[in-house]
C-alpha positions, 0 to 999 in steps of 0.5 A: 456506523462501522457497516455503513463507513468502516473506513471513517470507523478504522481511522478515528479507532486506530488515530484517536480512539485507542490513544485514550487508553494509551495515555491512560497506560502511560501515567497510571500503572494498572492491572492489566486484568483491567482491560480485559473488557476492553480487549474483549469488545474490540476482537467481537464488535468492531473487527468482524464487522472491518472484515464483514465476518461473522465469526473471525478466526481465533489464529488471526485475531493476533495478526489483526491487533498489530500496527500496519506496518506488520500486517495488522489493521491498527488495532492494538490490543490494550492489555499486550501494549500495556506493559510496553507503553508504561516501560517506555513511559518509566524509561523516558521520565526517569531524569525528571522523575530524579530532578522532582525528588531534588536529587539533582538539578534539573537540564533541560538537554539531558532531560530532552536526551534520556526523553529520546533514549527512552522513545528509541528503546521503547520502540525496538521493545515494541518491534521485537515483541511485533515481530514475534507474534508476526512469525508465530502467527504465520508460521504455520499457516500454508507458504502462499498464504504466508507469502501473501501477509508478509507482503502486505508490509510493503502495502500499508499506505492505503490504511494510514492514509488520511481520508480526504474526499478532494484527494480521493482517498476515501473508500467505499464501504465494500471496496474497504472491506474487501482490500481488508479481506485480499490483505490477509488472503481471504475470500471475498464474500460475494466472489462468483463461482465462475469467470465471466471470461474463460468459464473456469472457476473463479478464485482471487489468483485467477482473476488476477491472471485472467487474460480474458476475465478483463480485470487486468485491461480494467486495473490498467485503465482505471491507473491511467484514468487516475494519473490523467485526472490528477494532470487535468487538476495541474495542467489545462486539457489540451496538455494531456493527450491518450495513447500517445505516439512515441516519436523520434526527435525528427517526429517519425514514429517508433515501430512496435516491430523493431523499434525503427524509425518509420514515417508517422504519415507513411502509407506502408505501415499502420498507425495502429502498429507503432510505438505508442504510450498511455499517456502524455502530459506536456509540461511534466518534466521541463517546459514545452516538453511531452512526457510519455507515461507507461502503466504496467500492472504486475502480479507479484503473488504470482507464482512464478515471483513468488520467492521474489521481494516487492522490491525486487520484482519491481526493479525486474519488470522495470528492466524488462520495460526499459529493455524494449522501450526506455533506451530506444525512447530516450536516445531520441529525445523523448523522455518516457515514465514507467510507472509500476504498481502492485495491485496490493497497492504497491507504487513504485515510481523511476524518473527518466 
């Protein structure tokens, strides 16, 4: 089941499955040798089997049992989340605990307040102790390595995500896996050991660098596809137009060369050479109104962004877009959407 579906097997794991244990940790105190058993099961069947390993690297195995958002898969491990969840659970029920025991009357707001104050330091004991194995795992492994994890806090969505075949946010089973393993920087199983474009040796930061390999033209497309097909599901067909002209309000085109004016019909310059868009959808800011949507698929594990947040690598590339296009568009009339992702997953979305 987890070869065939490990998107279904990770979510019904990580949203139902490990919440039986938790409630079980929550009402009983337990030893905690109890699940050892259990911690053992889940680090030697289902996790290698997410990452199609063999054998998982002892030093990960910590990282892989945080929550997402510290750049785990969701699988907790139940003898370190044992003593966490019975705090908070001691913490949040003291009041009632106290009116039980007919020490004093019981309210219902200061039941409700000390239920809150409880949640709220459980969940910072929580982060602080995720935190810890965060930066002890990482620690010593190499910078770019490193550097890569850390990043993967910002690119969790894919993993929280509900599946649902109409919003197309199911995985196949490889391209599951394989998002799993470029998370935590491994190498992919069935990577070539050349590049179909340039012939040198193919590692994951060339593939992604590669101007002659094509997965870059190929990322850029299946972007633009996607955003076209979810405006053919809000709009009628003849509302979405590819590879737009970006024209003037007096309907001349904008030259790629200097951003001037230029007769869309004129016979001096190609059409080829003007200022054109990925994308327009008619309707998609105001009525009658033609909405140009530019794609720009960015690297931020780069080298040369490497000491930069996903945040503000983003606001760059995005300055540097509106730098040749966005002024030169909107001051005519004609409102232009850079949208911006990392191929992490990453979405970062301005409006005009």
């Amino acid at each position: 089941m987890v070869r065939r579906n490990p998107q279904a097997v990770h979510t019904a794991f990580s949203r139902s499955l490990q919440h039986e244990w938790s409630f079980l940790q929550c009402v009983i105190a337990i030893n905690p040798a109890a699940y050892e058993q259990l911690d053992h099961v889940i680090q030697e069947e289902p996790i290698p089997t997410l990452l199609d390993m063999d054998v998982v690297d002892d030093t990960l195995l910590p990282l892989f049992s945080l929550p997402v958002k510290y750049t785990g898969i969701g699988a907790l491990t139940p003898t370190h989340e044992l003593p966490l969840n019975r705090a908070t659970s001691v913490n949040s029920t003291a009041y009632l605990k106290g009116a039980i025991k007919c020490k004093y009357p019981l309210n219902t707001v200061d039941h409700n307040r000390c239920m809150q104050e409880g949640k709220t330091e459980g969940q910072k004991n929580k982060a602080v102790s995720h935190e810890a194995i965060l930066d002890a795992v990482t620690l010593p492994m190499l910078p770019d390595v490193a550097h890569g994890i850390w990043q993967a806090q910002e690119c969790e969505l894919w993993l929280t995500i509900l599946l649902q075949y109409w919003n197309s946010t199911v995985l196949g089973d490889q391209e599951f896996c394989n998002s799993l393993l470029l998370r935590y920087q491994c190498t992919l199983a069935d990577l070539p050991k050349h590049c179909d474009g340039c012939r040198k040796n193919l590692t994951l930061i060339h593939a992604l660098e590669c101007k002659a390999g094509g997965l870059i033209i190929t990322h850029h497309n299946e972007v633009k596809n996607k955003l076209a097909l979810v405006g053919l599901q809000a709009y009628s067909c003849s509302a979405i137009h590819d590879k737009p002209y970006i024209k003037s309000r007096d309907g001349r085109a904008l030259s790629t060369a200097s951003n001037s004016p230029v007769t869309v019909h004129s016979t001096l310059i190609d059409e080829d050479d003007n200022l054109r868009g990925d994308l327009c959808v008619c309707g998609l800011w105001r009525a009658q109104t033609n909405a140009v949507i530019n794609v720009l698929i960015t690297d931020s594990d780069a080298k040369s962004y490497r000491n930069r947040t996903i945040a503000n690598h983003l606001k760059i590339q995005e300055t540097r877009r509106r730098q040749s296009t966005w002024l030169t568009v909107s001051n005519r009339g004609r409102p232009s959407h850079h949208l911006l992702q990392q191929w992490t997953g990453c979405w970062e979305e301005k409006l005009p």
